[in-house]
N, C-alpha and C positions, 0 to 999 in steps of 0.2 A: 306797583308790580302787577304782572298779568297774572291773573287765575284762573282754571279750568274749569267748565262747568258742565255737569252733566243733562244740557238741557238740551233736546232732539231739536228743534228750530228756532230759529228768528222771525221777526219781520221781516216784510220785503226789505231789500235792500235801499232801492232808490229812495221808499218814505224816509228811510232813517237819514238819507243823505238831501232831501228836501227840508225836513224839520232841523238837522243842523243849516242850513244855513240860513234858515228863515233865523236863527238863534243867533247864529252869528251875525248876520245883519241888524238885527236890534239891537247892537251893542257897538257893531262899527258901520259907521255908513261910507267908508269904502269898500266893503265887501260886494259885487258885482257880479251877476249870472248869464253866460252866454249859451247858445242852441241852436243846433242846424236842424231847425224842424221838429226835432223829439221829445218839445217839452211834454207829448203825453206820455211817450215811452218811459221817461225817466220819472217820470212823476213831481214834478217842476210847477203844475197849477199853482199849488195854494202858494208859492214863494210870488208867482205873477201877480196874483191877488194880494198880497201882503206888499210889496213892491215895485208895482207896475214899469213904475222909473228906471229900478235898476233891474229889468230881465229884458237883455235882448235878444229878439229871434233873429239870428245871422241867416235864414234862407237855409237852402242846401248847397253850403258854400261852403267846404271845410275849409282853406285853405284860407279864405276871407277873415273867418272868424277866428284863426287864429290871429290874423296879423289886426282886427279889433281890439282882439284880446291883449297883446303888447305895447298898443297905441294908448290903451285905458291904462293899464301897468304905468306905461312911463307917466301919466299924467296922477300917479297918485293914487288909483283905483287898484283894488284886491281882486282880479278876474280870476273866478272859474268856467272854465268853458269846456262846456262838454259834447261831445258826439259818440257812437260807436266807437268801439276799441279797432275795426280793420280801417275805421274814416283819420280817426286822430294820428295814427302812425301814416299812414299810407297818402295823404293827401294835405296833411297839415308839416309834412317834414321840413318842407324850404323857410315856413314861416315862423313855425316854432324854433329853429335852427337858430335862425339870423335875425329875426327884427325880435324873438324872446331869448334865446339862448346868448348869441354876440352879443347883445347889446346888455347886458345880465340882467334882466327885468326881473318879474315877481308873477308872472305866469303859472296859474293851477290847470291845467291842461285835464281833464278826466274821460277814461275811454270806459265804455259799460258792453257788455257781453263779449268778454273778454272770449279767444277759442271755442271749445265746443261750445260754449253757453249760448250762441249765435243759433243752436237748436234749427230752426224749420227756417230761419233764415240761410244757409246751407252756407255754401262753400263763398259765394262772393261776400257774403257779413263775416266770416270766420277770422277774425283778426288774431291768425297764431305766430305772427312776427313781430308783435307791436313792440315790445318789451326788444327786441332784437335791434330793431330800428331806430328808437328812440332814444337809448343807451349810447348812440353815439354823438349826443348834446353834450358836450364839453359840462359840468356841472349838474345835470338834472339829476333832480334825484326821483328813483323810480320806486313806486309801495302798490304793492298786492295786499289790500288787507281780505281773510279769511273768512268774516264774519259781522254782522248790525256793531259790534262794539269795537272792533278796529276799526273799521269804516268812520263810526265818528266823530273818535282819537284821532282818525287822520285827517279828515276833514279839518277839524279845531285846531291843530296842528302845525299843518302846513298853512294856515290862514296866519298862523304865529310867524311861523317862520318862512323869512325872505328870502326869496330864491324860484326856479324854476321846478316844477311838479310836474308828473305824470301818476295820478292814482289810474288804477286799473281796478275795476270795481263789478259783482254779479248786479244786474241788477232787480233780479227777484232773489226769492226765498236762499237763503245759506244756512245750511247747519251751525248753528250754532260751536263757539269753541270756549269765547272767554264770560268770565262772568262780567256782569255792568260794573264800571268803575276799574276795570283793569288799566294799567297805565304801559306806553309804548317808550321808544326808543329809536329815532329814524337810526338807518344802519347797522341796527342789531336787532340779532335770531333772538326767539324766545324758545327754550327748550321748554317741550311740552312732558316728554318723558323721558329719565334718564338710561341709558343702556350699556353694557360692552361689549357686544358682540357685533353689530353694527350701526351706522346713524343714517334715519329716512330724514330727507332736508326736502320740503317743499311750502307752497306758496298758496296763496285764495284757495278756490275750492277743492285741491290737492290736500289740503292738512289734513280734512276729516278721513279721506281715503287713507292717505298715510297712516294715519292713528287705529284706524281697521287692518291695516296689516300689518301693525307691530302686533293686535291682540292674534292676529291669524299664527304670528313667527313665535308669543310666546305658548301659543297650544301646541308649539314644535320644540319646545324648550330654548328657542334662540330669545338673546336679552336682545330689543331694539331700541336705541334712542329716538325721539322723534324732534325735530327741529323745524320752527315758522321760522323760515328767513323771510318774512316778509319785505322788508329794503331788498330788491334785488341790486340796488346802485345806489350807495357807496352797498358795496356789501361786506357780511362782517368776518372777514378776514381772521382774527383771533379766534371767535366761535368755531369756524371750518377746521382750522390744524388743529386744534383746541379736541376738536372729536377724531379727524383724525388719526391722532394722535393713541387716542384711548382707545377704540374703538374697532381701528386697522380697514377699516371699509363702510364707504360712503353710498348712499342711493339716493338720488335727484327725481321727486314727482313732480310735474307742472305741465300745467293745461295753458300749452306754446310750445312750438318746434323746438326739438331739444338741440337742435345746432345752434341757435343765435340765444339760447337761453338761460334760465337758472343753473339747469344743468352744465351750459357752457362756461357761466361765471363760476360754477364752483370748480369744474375742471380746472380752468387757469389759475386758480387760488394751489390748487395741488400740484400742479404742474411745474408752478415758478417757487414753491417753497415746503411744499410734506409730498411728493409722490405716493397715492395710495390709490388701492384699488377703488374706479368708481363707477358704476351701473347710471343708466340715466333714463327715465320713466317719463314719455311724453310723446309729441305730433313727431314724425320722422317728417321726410323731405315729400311730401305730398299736399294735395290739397283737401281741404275741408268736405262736407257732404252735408244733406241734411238727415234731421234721425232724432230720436226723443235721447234723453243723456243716458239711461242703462245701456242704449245702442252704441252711442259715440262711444263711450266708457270702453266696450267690448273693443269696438271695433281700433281704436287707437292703441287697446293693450292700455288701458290706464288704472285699471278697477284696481282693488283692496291686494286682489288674490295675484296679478300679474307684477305689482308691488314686492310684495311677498316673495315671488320667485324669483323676480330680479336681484332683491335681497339675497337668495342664496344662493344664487350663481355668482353674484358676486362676494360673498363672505368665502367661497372656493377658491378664489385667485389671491388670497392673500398669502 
């Protein structure tokens, strides 16, 4: 089971997800690492030096190195391949599609500075449709995990299980959420906090924001749930109506256009089965910038307190 922890950070991110699979690879020698040039960014070295064999640098070729990464798949091999999160949606779609998705391979596909996280890389790195784009691979299954301990659940995880992946991953520092040793669930929320006056649902670095504006709503005397829907695809259908239900009003935070997104899956989850009032907290229809994150924060309308408000404009429509 997942536990909460009150611990203000993590490690970087990418370490945590280098030293799993240096881990993993000691144990299975199919396990396989691909990269279009960022093995500094991702922090990928010591897996080269531990591995030489299995890390290849696909160039700046996204589109190549996915359909590598399928090629190794069908022959046996456990590829994950990673690039930026606006490269793996955006230029890897035809190959990920067809020669991993049609063909059902076993493809780990990883995008890293997911939306604003793209920071001083601006508006052309800002991958906030990834999650939008990719969701339309017959099968993948798509995981935002929050923090160093989901991250290497999911790693371990999806290395287990066969099938097509898209983790979407920070790749430095995340607040910290769950304690070490928490255990996951593809396709299901973990509620972090129970409420009944409304449920905050979001994703990666959205959870901690959320969990600051449940504490903002109970200084208002509002109860708020908070829910890691981590799986945005398959997503978990029973958890949604499940709050729904209880609750009478939903709020979606997530760092990605909230038209193609968490937000849009959880819409069609109420749409087609509980109608309830739902607010939805993220990028509108524009493009990225650059900006340090208290600014992206501000300026997207994403922070603890715009959460918060979204919250009670929507607990009003019920």
């Amino acid at each position: 089971m997942a536990a909460l922890t009150n611990k203000e950070e993590s490690i970087e991110m990418r370490k945590v997800y280098c030293e799993t699979m240096i881990q993993l690879a000691q144990k299975n020698p199919a396990i396989v690492a691909l990269d279009c040039d960022l093995m500094g960014p991702i922090g990928m070295g010591p897996f080269q030096k531990a591995f030489p064999e299995r890390m290849i640098d696909c160039g700046i070729m996204e589109g190549n190195m996915a359909g590598v990464a399928a090629g190794m798949s069908a022959r046996g091999c456990i590829p994950f391949a990673h690039t930026f999160s606006c490269f793996q949606s955006r230029k890897c779609i035809d190959q990920l599609f067809l020669s991993a998705g049609f063909a059902d391979l076993n493809v780990k596909a990883v995008g890293s500075d997911p939306g604003i996280l793209a920071l001083y890389n601006g508006a052309s790195h800002m991958g906030l449709e990834d999650m939008g784009i990719l969701k339309n691979i017959p099968g993948m299954t798509l995981v935002e995990p929050c923090d160093a301990v989901q991250l290497k659940w999911t790693v371990e995880n999806a290395a287990e299980t066969y099938g097509n992946f898209y983790i979407r991953m920070n790749r430095k520092n995340a607040e910290t959420v769950y304690e070490e040793g928490s255990v996951f669930e593809f396709g299901k929320g973990n509620v972090l906090r129970d409420g009944k006056d409304v449920t905050l649902i979001a994703a990666g670095m959205m959870v901690k924001e959320t969990l600051k504006a449940a504490a903002i709503l109970e200084a208002e005397g509002i109860d708020a749930a908070v829910i890691d829907l981590f799986t945005w695809k398959p997503v978990d259908e029973d958890l949604i109506i499940s709050y729904a239900e209880k609750t009478g009003a939903l709020v979606t935070a997530e760092n990605h256009r909230i038209d193609s997104g968490l937000g849009s899956a959880v819409a069609g989850v109420l749409a087609d089965k509980c109608p309830t009032p739902l607010g939805r907290i993220g990028v509108a229809d524009v493009y990225g910038e650059v900006g340090v994150l208290p600014y992206l924060l501000t300026r997207f309308k994403m922070t603890p307190e715009d959460i918060a408000q979204k919250a009670k404009e929507t607990i009003r429509r019920k």
